[in-house]
Steps between C-alpha positions, in 0.01 A plus 500: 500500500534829444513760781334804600796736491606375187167577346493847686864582302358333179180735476709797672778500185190450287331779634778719498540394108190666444497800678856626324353430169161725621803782635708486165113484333506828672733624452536447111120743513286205458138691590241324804361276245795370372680405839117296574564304144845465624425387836235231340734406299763420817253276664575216297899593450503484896297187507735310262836677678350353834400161376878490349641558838264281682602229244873595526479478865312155480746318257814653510584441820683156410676614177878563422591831517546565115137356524416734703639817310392346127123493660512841621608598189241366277241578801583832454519479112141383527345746690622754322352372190172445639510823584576604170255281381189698725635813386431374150187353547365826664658750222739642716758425222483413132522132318859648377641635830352169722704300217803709499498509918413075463826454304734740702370322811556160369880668446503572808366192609814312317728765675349398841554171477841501363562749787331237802662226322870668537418622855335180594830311398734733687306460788474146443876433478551663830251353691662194369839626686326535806330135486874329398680701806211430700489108417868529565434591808262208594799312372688567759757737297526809736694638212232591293470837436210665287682795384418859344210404221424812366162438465304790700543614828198256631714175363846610617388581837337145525853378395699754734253344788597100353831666520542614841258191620763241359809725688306478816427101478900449379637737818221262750634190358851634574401592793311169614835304363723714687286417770497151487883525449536668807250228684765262365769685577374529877421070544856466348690762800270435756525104432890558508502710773281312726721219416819564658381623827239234562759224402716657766226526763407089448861428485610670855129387639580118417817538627401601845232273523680188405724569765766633247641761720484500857750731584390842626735742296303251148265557648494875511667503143207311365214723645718802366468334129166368561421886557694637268279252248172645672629879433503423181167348481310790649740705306362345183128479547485828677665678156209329329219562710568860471621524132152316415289736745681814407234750400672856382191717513466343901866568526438868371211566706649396810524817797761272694803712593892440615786617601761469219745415758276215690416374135890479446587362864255205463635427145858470636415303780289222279838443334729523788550171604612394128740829457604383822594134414676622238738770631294797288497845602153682465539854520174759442544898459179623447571848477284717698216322372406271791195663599374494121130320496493197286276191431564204732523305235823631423620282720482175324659726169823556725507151651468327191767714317727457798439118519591478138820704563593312842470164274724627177789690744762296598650449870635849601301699302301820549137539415401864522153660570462878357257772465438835430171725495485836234179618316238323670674114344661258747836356350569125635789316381634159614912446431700162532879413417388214337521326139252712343274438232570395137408723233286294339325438849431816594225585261318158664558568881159585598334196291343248741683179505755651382852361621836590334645212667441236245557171745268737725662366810426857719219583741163546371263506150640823371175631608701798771558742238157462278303571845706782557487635167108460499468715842701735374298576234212478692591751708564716197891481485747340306789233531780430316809271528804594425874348466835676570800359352709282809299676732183277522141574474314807569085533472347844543145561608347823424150598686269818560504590882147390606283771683446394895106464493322702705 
């Protein structure tokens, strides 16, 4: 079927056919009577150019593309010669001039086609590109890649668009591997992890059910691991509650306010019992800047990173708390006299699951330092670890001083 608004453009092109011939009529001094023979004569020239189109329309609509541009061609040859042929038959020309016009036209008509065949093929070739990179695609080869076709700006900005389409599907299958790497990567620590504590938990439980140890002082020592093992545990699934709940723009739009100094005081004393055990020294100099508003959340940033340094300083070491406010940006940094980190560690620090321990026999997932690093950026600041030569580990946080909301 063929539609209205094609047969609206078909008889509108047609129409507009005639009326330039009538104006150049004009124009060339044809008188009134001439312009009405004219016009007679374009009734059936506009008929034929409109059946041509309809036709066109009608059974062109399945054919090739070189097809397409040979039948033009010739469609256009042919109305021009019946045209030629009415201007004949009403005297508008001579026998001699209607021939001479016939052959040039049927020159031209040759030229035409040559010219729609050469086009066509062009055209052809790189809609052929497009089909291989696109059945590449479907393949499964992410690879594929279209390329600059040179074949008019319509067909190379079909390929740019194939282009940029297969980029975006390669970067979300990257992205959904990494992800399922990382889902991996989290049953593998969290298995481990779970692991030790629970083992030690069942162990000290059997023990002081069976009737193991009766003694008081075993039995204190026993509920001291058996909480120690529960720490952990809570430890463990409260990092990934809140690294799997963590929403930045919530985190951003939050109007909570605190105390710099409370925020630092509440970190210190999360970790004091295991600085404590240990014989560490945590000192804090905050510079003048205790009265600096921050995000409560800041909180869990300094208690993880002085968890992590509690656990990697050795008996008798010092784990320093420092900051510093200038320009409107809150300067954080967390110091130990510990091991430090490995240059090629430090680059993967903030990586979840990430342990540079290989037999991963410390505290936790390696999930501290990814939380952190996420609510730092959250809270549009940044965090960076870095490692001092003998002199341990030092990770600076860097923040904008949050307004106090009205």
């Amino acid at each position: 079927m063929i539609s209205l608004r094609t047969l609206m453009l078909v008889v509108a092109v047609a129409a507009v056919g005639a009326l330039g011939t009538l104006a150049v009529g004009a124009i060339m001094g044809m008188d009134g009577h001439e312009l009405a023979s004219l016009a007679l004569a374009l009734v059936p020239a506009a008929i034929v150019t409109i059946v041509a189109g309809l036709l066109a329309a009608r059974f062109l609509g399945r054919a090739s593309l070189q097809q397409r541009f040979v039948a033009v061609a010739l469609i256009a040859a042919a109305v021009a010669m019946a045209n030629v042929a009415v201007l004949s038959m009403q005297m508008f020309v001579s026998d001699h001039d209607a021939t001479l016009v016939t052959v040039l036209l049927l020159y031209a008509i040759g030229t035409g086609l040559a010219a729609a065949s050469a086009v066509a093929r062009a055209s052809t070739g790189a809609l052929g590109g497009l089909r291989e990179a696109a059945d590449r695609l479907a393949d499964g080869d992410l690879d594929a890649r279209a390329g600059t076709l040179d074949a008019g700006p319509e067909i190379d900005a079909l390929a740019n668009a194939l282009d940029r389409m297969a980029e975006r599907l390669q970067l979300a299958l990257a992205k959904e591997r990494a992800a399922e790497q990382t889902r991996r990567d989290l049953i593998s620590a969290v298995s481990h992890d779970l692991r030790t504590p629970l083992a030690s938990l069942r162990a000290t439980v059997e023990a002081v059910d069976e009737g193991i140890v009766t003694e008081p002082d075993e039995i204190r020592r026993y509920a001291a691991e058996m909480r120690r093992s529960t720490d952990q545990l809570v430890t463990l699934v409260d990092d990934l509650f809140e690294l799997s709940q963590l929403d930045a723009g919530a985190i951003a739009a939050e109007h909570r306010r605190a105390r710099l100094a409370d925020v630092v005081t509440s970190a210190v004393d999360a970790i004091g019992s295991e600085a404590s055990r240990k014989g560490l020294v945590v000192a804090t100099d905050l510079g003048g800047a205790d009265d600096t508003p921050c995000s409560p959340r800041l909180t869990r940033v300094l208690q993880n990173l002085l968890s992590n340094a509690v656990r990697h300083t050795p008996a008798d070491g010092t784990v320093r708390v420092t900051a510093a406010r200038a320009d409107g940006r809150l300067a954080l940094a967390v110091e130990d006299t510990g091991e430090g980190i490995s240059a090629e560690d430090l680059p993967r620090v903030f990586e979840p699951f990430f342990r540079a321990d290989p037999a991963r026999s410390g505290v936790g997932a390696g999930l501290g330092l990814a939380l952190a690093k996420r609510i730092v950026d959250a809270l549009g600041g940044e965090i960076r670890a870095e490692t001092r030569p003998e002199a341990g580990a030092r990770f600076a946080v860097d923040l904008p001083v949050l307004l106090t909301p009205s």
